[in-house]
N, CA and C atoms as an extended XYZ file, in Angstrom:
225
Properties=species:S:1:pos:R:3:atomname:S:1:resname:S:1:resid:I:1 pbc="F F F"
N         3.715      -24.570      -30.005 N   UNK     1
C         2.814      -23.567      -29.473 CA  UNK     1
C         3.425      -22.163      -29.584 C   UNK     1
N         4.624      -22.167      -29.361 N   UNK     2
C         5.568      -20.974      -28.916 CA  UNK     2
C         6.173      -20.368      -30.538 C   UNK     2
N         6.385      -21.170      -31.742 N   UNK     3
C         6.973      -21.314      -32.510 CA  UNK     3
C         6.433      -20.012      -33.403 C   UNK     3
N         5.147      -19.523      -33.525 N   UNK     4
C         4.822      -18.277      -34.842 CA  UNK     4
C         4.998      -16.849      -33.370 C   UNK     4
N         4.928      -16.948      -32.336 N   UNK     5
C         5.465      -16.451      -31.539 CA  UNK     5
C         7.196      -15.360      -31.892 C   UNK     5
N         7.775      -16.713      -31.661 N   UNK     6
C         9.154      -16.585      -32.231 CA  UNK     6
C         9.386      -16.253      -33.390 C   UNK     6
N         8.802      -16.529      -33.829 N   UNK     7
C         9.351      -16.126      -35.511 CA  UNK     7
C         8.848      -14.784      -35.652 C   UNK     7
N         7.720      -13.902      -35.039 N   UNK     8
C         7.365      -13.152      -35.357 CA  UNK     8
C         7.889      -12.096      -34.273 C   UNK     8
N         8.219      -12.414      -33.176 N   UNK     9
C         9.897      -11.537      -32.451 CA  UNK     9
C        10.811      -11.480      -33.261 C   UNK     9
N        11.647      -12.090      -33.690 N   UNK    10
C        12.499      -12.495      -34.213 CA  UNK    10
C        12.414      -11.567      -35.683 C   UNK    10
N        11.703      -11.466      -36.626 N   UNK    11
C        11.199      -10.271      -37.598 CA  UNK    11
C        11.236       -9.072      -37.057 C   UNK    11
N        10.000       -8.847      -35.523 N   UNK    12
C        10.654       -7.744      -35.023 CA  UNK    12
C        12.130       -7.060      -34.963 C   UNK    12
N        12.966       -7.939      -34.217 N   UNK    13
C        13.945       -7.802      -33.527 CA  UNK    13
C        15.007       -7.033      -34.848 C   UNK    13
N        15.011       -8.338      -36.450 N   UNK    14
C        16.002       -7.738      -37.135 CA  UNK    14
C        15.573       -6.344      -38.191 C   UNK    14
N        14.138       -6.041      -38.341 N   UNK    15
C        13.825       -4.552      -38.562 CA  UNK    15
C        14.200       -3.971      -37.083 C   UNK    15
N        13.581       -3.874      -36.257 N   UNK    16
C        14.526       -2.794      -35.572 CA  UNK    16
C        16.133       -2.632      -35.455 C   UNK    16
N        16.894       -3.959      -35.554 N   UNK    17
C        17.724       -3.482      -35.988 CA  UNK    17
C        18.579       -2.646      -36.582 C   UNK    17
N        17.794       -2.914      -38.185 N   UNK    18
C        18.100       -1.650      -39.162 CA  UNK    18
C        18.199       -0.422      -38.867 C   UNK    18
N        17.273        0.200      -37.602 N   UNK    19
C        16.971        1.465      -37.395 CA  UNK    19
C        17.395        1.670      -36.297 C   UNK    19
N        18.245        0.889      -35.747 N   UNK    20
C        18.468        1.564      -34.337 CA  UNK    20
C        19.465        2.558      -34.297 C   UNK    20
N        19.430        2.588      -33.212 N   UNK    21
C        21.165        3.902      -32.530 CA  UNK    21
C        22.337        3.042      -33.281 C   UNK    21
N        23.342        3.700      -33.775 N   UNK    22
C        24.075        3.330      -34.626 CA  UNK    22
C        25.328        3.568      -33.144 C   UNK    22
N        26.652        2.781      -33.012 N   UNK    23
C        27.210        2.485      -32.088 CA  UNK    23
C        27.930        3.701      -31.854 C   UNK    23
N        28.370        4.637      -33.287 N   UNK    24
C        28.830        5.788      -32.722 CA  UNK    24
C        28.056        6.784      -31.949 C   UNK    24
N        26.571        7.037      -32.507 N   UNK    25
C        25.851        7.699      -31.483 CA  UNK    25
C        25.474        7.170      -29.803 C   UNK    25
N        25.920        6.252      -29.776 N   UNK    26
C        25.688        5.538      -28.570 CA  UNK    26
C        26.828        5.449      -27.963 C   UNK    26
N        27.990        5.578      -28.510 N   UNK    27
C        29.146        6.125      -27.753 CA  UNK    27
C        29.332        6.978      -27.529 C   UNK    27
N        28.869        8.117      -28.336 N   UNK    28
C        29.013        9.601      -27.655 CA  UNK    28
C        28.095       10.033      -26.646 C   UNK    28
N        27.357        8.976      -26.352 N   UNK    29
C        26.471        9.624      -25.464 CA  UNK    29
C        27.022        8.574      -24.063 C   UNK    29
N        27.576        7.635      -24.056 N   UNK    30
C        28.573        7.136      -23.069 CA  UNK    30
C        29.185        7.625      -22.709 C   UNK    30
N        30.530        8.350      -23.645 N   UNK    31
C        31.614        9.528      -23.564 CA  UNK    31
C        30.762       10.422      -22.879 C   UNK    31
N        29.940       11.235      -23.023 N   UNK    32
C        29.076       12.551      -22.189 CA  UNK    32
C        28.616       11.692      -21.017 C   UNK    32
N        28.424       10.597      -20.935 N   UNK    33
C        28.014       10.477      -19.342 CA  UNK    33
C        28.841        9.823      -18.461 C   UNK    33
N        30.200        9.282      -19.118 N   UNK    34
C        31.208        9.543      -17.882 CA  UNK    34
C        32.114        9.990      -18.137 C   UNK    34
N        31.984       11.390      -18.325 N   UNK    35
C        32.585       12.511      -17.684 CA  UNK    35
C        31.484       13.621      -17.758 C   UNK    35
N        30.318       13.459      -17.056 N   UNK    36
C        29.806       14.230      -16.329 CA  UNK    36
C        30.016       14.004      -15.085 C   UNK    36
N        30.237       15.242      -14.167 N   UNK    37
C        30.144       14.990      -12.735 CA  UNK    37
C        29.086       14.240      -11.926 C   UNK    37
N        27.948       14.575      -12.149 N   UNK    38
C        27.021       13.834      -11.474 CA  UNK    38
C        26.156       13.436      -12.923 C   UNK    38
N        26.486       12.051      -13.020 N   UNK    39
C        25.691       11.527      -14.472 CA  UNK    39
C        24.022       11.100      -13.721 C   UNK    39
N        23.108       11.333      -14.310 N   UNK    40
C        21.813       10.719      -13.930 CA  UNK    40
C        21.846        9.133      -13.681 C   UNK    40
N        20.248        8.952      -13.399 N   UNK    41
C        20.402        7.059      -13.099 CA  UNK    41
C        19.867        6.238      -14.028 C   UNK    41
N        19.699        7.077      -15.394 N   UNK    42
C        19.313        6.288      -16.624 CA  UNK    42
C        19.598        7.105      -17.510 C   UNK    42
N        19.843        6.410      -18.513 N   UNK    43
C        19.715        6.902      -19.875 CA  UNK    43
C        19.324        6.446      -21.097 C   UNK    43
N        18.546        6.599      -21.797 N   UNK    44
C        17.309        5.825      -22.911 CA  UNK    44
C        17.782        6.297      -24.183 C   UNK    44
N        18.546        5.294      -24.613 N   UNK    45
C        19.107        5.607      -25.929 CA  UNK    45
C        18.318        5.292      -27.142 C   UNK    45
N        17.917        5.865      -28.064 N   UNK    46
C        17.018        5.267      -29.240 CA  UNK    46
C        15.306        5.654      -28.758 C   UNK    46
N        14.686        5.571      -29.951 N   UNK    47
C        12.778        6.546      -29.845 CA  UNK    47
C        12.662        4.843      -29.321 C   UNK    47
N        12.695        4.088      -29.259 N   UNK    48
C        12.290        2.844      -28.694 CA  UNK    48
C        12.313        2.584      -27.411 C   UNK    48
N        13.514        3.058      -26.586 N   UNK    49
C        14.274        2.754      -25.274 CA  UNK    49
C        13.082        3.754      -24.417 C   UNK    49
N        13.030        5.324      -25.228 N   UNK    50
C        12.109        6.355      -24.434 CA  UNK    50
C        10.916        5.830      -24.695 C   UNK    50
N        10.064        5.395      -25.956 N   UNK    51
C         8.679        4.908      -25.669 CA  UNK    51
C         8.610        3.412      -24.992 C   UNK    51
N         9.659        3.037      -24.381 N   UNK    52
C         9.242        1.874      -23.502 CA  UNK    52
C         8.855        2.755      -21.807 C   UNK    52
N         9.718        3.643      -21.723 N   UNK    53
C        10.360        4.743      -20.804 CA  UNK    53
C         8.843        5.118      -20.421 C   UNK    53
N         8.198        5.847      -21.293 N   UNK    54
C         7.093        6.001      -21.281 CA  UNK    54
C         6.164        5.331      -20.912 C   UNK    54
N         5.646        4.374      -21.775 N   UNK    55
C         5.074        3.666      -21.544 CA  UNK    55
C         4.528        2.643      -19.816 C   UNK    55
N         5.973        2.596      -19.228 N   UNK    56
C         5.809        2.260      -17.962 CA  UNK    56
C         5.568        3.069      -17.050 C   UNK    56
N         5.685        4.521      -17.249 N   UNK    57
C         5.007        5.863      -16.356 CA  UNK    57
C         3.967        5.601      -16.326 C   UNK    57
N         3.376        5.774      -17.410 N   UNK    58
C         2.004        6.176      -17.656 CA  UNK    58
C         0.745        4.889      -17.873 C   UNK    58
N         1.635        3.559      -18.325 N   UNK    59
C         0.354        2.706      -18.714 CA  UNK    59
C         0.399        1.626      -17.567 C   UNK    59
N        -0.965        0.792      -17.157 N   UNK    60
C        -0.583       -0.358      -16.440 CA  UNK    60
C        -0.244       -1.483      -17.293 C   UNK    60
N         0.195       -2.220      -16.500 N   UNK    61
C         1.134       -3.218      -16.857 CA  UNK    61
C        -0.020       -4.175      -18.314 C   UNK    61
N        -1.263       -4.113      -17.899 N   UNK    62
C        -2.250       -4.916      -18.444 CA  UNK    62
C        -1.934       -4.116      -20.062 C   UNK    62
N        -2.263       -3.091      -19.945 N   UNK    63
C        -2.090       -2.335      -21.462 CA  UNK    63
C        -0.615       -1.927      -21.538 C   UNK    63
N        -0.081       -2.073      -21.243 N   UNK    64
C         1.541       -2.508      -21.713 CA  UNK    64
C         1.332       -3.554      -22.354 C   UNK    64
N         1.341       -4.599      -21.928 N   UNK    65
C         1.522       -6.358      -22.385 CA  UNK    65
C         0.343       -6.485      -23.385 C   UNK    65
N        -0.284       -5.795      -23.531 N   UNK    66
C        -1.012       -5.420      -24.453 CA  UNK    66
C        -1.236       -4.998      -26.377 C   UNK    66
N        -0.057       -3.741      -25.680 N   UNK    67
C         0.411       -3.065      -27.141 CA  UNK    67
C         1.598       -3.436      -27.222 C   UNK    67
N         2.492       -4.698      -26.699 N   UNK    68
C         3.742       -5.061      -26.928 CA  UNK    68
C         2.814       -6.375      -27.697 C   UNK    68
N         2.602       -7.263      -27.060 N   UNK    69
C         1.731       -8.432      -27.759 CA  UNK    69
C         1.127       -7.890      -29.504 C   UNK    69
N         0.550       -6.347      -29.635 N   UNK    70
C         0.271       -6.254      -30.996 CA  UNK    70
C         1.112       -6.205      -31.978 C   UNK    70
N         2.371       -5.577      -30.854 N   UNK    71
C         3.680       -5.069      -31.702 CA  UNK    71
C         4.366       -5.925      -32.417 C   UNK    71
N         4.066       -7.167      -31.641 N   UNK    72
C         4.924       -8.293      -31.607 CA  UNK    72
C         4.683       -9.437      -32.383 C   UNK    72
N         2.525       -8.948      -32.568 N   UNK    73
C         1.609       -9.886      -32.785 CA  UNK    73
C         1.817      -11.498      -32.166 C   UNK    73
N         1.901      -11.436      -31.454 N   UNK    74
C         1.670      -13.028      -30.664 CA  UNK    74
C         0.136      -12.987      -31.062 C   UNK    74
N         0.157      -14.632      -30.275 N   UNK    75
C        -1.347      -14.764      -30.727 CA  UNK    75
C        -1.415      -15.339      -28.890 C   UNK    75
């Protein structure tokens, strides 16, 4: 049941890969937040991390699970 599910996360998962935050940019932005004095209580690394960021401000949960399900194409 679960199985074209998975496989079609799983496609997701290794294209985004390709494109994500690369580990040095994601360390320098570690390095800048501890040693800031007062570091914030998040930080959203990658256009993915902020349009999830987004997404939970502004959408309900119904159209969230929504445009993740297209993203994802489940059936």
């Amino acid at each position: 049941m679960y199985k074209a599910n998975i496989l079609s996360a799983s496609k997701l998962s290794s294209s985004l890969e390709k494109s994500g935050v690369s580990s040095e940019n994601a360390g320098k932005i570690f390095k800048k937040v501890l040693e800031t004095r007062r570091p914030k209580l998040k930080y959203f690394i990658g256009m993915d991390a902020k349009a999830v960021n987004i997404m939970v401000k502004y959408l309900s949960d119904t159209d969230r699970h929504w445009i993740m399900n297209k993203q994802l194409k489940f059936k």
